[in-house]
N, C-alpha and C positions, 0 to 999 in steps of 0.2 A: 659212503660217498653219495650212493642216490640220494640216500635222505638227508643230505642236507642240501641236494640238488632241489629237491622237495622243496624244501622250507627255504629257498631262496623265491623260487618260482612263487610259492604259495605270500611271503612276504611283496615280491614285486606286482602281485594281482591285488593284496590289501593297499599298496602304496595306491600304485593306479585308480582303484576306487576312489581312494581317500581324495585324491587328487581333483579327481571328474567330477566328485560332489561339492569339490573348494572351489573350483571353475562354475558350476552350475549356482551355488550360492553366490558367491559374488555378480555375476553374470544379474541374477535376480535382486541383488540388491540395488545393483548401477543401474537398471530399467525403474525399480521405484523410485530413488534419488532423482535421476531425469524425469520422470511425472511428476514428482514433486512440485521441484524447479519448475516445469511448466508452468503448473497451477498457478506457483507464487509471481510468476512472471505476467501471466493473466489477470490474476488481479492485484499485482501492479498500475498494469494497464487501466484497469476499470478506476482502480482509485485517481490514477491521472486526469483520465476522462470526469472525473467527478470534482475531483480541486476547481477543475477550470470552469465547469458550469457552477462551480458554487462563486468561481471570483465573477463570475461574468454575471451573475445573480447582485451579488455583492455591490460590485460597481452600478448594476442598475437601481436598486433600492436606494442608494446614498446620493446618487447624482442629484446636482442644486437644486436644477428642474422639476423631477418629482416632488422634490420633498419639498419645494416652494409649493408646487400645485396641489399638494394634499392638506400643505399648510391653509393656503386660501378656500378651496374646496370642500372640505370634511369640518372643520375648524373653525373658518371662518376668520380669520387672522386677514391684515393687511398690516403695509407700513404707516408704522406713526409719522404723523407730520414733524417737524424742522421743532414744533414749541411743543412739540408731548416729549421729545427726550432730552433725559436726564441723565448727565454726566458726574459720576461720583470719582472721586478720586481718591487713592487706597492711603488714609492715615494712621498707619500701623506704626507701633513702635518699629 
């Protein structure tokens, strides 16, 4: 009768352990999953930050303006007058 007073006690201290180290592992897993998360939340963020300076790049490179002034400026291009252009019109089959 003691002894298996024993090996009850002695089973209910392996449970308990077994237990406190499934709490402390999981415990340690949910801490790195949440730094994860963070991280990937961060740079989220940074990529957001970065779409919008690229449209905002984007839109300034394409605008008319520019791309008129560097036409005339670097280039040297102007509009042709009313008798240099030439209208073709598409005789495809």
């Amino acid at each position: 009768m003691i002894r298996s007073g024993i090996s009850s006690v002695t089973l209910l201290i392996v449970l308990a352990t077994a237990s406190a180290v499934g709490v402390v592992s999981a415990q340690h897993k949910a801490r790195r999953l949440h730094s994860a998360s963070e991280n990937e939340k961060n740079y989220s963020q940074s990529l957001e930050v970065e779409w919008g300076r690229l449209q905002l790049e984007q839109s300034t490179l394409v605008a008319h303006r520019r791309v008129e002034s560097i036409a005339r400026e670097r280039l040297g291009m102007v509009f042709p007058n009313a008798g240099q252009i030439i209208a073709l019109e598409e005789d495809w089959p």
